[in-house]
C-alpha positions, -999 to +999 in steps of 0.1 A: +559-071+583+565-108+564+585-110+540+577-102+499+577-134+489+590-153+451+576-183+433+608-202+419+604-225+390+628-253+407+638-286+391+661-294+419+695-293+403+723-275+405+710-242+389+677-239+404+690-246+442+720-223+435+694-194+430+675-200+463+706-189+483+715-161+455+677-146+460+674-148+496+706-123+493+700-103+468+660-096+473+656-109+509+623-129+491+606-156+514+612-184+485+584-205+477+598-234+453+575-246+427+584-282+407+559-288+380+557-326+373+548-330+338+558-365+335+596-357+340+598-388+363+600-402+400+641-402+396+641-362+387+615-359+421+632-379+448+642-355+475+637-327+457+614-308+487+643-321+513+672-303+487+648-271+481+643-266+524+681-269+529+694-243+507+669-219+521+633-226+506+604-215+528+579-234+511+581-266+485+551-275+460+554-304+437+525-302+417+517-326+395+498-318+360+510-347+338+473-356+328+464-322+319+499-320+299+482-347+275+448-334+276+451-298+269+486-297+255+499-333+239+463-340+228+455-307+210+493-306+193+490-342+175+455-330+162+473-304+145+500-321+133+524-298+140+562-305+135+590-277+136+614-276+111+603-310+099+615-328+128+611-315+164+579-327+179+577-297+204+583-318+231+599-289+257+577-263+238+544-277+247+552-283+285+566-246+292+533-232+288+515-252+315+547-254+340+541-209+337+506-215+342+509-231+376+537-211+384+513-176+381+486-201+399+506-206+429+519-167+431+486-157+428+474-179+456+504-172+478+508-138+472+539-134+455+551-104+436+574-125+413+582-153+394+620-166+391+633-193+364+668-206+359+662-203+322+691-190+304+699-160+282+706-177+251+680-201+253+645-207+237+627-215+274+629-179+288+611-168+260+581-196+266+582-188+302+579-150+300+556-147+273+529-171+297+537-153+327+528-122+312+500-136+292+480-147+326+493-122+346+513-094+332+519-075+366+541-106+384+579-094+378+599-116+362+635-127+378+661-145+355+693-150+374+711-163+348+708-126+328+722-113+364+746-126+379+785-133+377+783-174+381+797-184+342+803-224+356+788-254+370+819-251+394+812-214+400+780-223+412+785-251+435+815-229+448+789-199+458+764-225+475+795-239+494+800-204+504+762-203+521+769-233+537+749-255+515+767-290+506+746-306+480+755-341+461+766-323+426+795-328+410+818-299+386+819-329+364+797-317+332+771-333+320+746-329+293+718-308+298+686-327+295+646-318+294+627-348+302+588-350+302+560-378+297+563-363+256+602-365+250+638-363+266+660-337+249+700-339+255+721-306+246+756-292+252+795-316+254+802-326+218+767-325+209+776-287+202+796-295+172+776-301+144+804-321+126+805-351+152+784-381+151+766-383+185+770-415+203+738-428+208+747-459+230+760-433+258+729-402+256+699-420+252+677-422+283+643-444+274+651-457+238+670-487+224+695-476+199+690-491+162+717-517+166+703-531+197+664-530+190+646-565+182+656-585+152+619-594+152+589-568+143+561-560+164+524-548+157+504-523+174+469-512+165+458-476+178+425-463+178+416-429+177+380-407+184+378-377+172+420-369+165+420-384+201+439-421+208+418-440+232+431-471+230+462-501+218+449-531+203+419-528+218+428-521+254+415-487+266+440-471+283+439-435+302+457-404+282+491-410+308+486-448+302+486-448+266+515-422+262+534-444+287+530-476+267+539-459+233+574-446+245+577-483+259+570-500+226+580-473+206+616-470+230+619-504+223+621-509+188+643-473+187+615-450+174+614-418+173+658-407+179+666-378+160+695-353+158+682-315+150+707-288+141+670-260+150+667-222+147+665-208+181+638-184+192+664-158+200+685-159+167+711-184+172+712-223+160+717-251+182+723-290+179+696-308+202+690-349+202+657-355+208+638-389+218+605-389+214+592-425+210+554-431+215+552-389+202+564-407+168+543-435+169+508-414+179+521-384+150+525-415+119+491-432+133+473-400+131+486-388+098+475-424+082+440-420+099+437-379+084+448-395+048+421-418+050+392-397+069+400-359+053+396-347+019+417-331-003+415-289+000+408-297+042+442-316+048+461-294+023+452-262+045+457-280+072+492-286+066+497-250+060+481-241+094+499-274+112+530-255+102+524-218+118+508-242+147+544-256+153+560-219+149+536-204+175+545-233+200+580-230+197+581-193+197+563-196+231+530-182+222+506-210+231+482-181+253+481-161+221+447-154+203+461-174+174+467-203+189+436-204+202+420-200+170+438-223+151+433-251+178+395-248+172+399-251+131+421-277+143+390-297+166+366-289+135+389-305+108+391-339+134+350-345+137+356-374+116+389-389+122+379-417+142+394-450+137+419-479+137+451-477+128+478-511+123+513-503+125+549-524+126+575-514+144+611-526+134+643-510+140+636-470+142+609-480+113+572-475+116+554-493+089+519-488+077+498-520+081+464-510+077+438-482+086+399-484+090+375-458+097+336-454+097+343-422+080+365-436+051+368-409+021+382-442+005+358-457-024+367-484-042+344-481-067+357-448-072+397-456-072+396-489-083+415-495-120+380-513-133+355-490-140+328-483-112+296-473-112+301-440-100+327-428-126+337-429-160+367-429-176+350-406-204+345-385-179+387-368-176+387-358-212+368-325-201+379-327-170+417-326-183+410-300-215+396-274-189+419-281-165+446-272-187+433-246-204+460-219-190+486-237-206+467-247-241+464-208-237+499-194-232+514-220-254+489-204-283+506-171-275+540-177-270+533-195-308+516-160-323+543-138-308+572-161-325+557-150-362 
């Protein structure tokens, strides 16, 4: 009889090709290793299916979803405006759900009884990848070797490959640990982990300039938007990958979009993350400007509200739940009209406002103007004001009457 056989979520370093071995001995799976490009990089895939065959792989897939990571994940998150803790874009959190989604995808098609990840136990990740697994296929068993076995070190593990006979081009040196996709790059762990240290910026960031060495001179960009949706950079259309790939350049550029988190964990514990998310930055201000101009008052005020248990339900790994769901079509309602231009300057980790036009403009200047328009008078607020603040004319009056 063949083999049962495991989908691995493999990245291709050192944890991820240390479980192949540790699987094929302790479950005697046929392993069938599944990278999910989201945008991570040609770097992170360069002899990835070579490295996943020689330490014991059956089978290697490198499938590549980055345009459906904008599409149905990037693209539906900006429209929301979502932001956890008032910083962290979601950048990791909105890429787990799709990488589980493929993974179930190719155990269903191969016939696999389980899914493995090299998440580990104290982390936020095995909590997105487990909740999608079980959310489109609740029956696939779920492996996390890091909540089973005895490996504690970078060295431990290159020690137990070496003992299967697999010499692989990783070092015990430690290095940060990093999440890279077409969104953001993350960097964790060293000194990071103590919140008391200033992070060195010049020696962890990956794809943006730090502040001191970004242009002296400013740079314009104009995005337009249909629907909550960029389309297009000073007029170029460009496709979703394109345009995300041109923001972190300009954005990386002129150092936008660095920050340093100290973030509530999923599981209960802080952490100390810095994130770069250039062109995420960029698209997040645009789209903000363009809502300002195109949404009115009570809309963009619940919105915020529902923007915020949007970023909650992402990071907490929920993004199959009914919720979300829901909220992402309230979401697609509220951006019928935001359609439009939006002029930005770029300078030194600063995005500054330069302009915003829409066909949809809530803007009148009749109405705002300081000389009176036709369509308002100043006469008009006297009511306006007294019945407005009637409450407090009326518990003034009684706190007076009680004090005779």
């Amino acid at each position: 009889m063949a083999n049962k056989k495991v989908v691995l979520a493999y990245s291709g370093g050192l944890d991820t090709t240390t479980i192949i071995p540790w699987l094929k001995e302790n479950y005697d799976y046929d392993i069938i290793a599944v990278c999910v490009n989201v945008g991570q990089g040609v770097e992170e895939l360069d002899k990835l299916e070579e490295r996943a065959l020689g330490s014991g792989a059956a089978k290697v897939f490198v499938v590549d979803v980055t345009e459906e990571f904008v599409t149905d994940y990037i693209w539906p998150t900006v429209k929301s405006g979502a932001i956890y803790e008032s910083e962290y874009l979601l950048g990791t959190s909105m890429a787990r759900p799709l990488i589980s989604k493929v993974l179930v995808d190719i155990a269903i098609q191969e016939g696999a009884e389980a899914i493995c990840h090299g998440a580990t136990g104290k982390g936020n990740d095995q909590v997105r990848f487990e909740l999608g697994i079980k959310a489109l296929k609740p029956e696939l068993k779920i492996i996390a070797p890091w909540r089973l076995w005895d490996i504690q070190s970078r060295q431990d593990a290159i020690d137990y490959c070496h003992s299967k006979g697999i010499f692989l081009p990783f070092s015990a040196e430690q290095s940060y640990s990093r999440d890279k996709n077409l969104w953001h790059i993350s960097h964790e762990g060293l000194e990071i982990e103590d919140p008391s240290f200033e992070a060195d910026y010049s020696k962890i960031l990956k794809i943006s300039s730090t502040v001191e060495n970004a242009p002296d001179k400013a740079e314009y960009l104009t995005i337009s938007f249909e629907q909550g949706v960029p389309t297009a950079i000073d007029g170029t259309a460009y496709s979703p990958v394109a345009l995300m790939e041109k923001l972190n350049e300009l954005g990386g550029k002129h150092a936008i979009g660095t920050i340093d988190l100290l973030e509530n964990r999923v599981v209960g514990m802080k952490s100390r993350g810095i994130y770069e998310t250039p062109g995420g930055t960029i698209l997040y201000k645009a789209h903000e400007a363009l809502e300002h101009l195109c949404l009115d008052r009570e809309t963009y005020s619940f919105k915020l509200t529902a923007a915020q248990k949007f970023a909650d339900i992402v990071y907490n790994g929920q993004w199959f739940s009914p919720l979300r769901e829901s909220l992402s079509t309230f979401f697609d309602t509220t951006q019928e009209t935001v359609t439009g231009d939006v002029k930005l300057k770029l300078y030194k980790g600063n995005i500054i406002m330069a302009g915003a036009t829409s066909p949809y403009s809530l803007y009148n200047a009749s109405l705002s103007s300081f000389e009176t328009g036709e369509l308002y008078s100043h006469k008009d607020a006297e009511g306006f004001i007294n019945l407005y603040g009637l409450p407090m004319a009326v518990r003034a009056w009684m706190k007076k009457s009680n004090e005779k």
